[in-house]
C-alpha positions as CSV (number, residue, x, y, z in Angstrom):
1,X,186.9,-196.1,146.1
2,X,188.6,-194.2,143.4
3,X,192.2,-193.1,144.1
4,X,194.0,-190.4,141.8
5,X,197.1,-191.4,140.2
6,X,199.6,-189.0,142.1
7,X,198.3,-190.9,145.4
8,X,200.4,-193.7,144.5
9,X,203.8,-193.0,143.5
10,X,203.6,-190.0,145.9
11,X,203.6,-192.9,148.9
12,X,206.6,-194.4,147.5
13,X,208.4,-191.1,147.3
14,X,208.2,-191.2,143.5
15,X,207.7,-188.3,141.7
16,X,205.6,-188.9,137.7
17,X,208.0,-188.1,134.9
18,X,207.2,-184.8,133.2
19,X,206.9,-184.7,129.6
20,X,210.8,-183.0,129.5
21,X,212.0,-185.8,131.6
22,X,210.3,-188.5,129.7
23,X,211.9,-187.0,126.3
24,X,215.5,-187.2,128.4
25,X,214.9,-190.6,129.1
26,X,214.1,-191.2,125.5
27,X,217.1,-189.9,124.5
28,X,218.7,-192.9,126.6
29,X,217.7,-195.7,124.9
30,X,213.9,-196.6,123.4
31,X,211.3,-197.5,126.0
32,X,207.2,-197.7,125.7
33,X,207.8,-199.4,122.3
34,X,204.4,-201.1,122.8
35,X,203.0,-199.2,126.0
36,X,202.5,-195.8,127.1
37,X,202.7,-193.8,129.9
38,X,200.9,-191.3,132.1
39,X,203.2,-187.9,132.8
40,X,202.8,-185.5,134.8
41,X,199.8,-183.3,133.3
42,X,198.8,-179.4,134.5
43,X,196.4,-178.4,136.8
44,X,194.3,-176.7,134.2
45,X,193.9,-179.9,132.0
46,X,193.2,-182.5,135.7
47,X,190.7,-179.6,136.3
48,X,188.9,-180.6,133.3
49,X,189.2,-184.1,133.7
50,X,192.0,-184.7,131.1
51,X,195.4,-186.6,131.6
52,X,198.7,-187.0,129.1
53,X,200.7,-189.5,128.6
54,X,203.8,-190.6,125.9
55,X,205.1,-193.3,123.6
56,X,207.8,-194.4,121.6
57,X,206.3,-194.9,118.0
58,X,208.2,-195.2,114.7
59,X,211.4,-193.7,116.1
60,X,209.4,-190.6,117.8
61,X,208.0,-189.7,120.8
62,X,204.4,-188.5,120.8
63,X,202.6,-187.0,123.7
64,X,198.7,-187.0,124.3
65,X,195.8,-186.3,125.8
66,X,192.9,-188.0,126.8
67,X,190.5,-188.5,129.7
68,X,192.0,-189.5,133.2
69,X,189.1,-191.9,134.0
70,X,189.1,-193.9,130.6
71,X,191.9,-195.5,130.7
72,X,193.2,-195.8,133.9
73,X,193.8,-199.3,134.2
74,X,195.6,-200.0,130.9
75,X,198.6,-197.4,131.5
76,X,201.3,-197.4,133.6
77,X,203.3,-194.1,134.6
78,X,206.9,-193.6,134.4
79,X,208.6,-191.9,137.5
80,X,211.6,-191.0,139.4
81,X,213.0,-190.6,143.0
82,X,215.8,-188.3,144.0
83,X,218.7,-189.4,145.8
């Protein structure tokens, strides 16, 4: 059985970074040097089977697209909780 990714950090009370949240914690220090992660993508784009994600490359951060389903398992996703 196929779960969604928002089914998991939802259960932990984790919420998946947005792209604006991901470029604040960028700002911190440099992280997904040699990863990337899934953010938080619209409804219109999931509708359609599509998912974005970021990375750290050559001092920037780049966002981008692809579909959900072909690389699930390679990618991690960067979240938060509020306290």
């Amino acid at each position: 059985m196929e779960k969604r990714l928002l089914e998991h950090p939802g259960s932990m009370d984790v919420l998946i970074m947005t792209e604006e949240l991901y470029r604040r914690l960028q700002s911190l220090g440099e992280f997904d040097l040699k990863t990337s992660s899934w953010i938080t993508t619209p409804d219109d784009i999931r509708d359609k089977g599509g998912a974005l994600f970021c990375e750290r490359r050559y001092g920037t951060v780049f966002t981008f697209h692809n579909g959900a389903d072909s690389y699930y398992s390679v990618r991690g996703f960067r979240g938060y909780t509020l306290i």
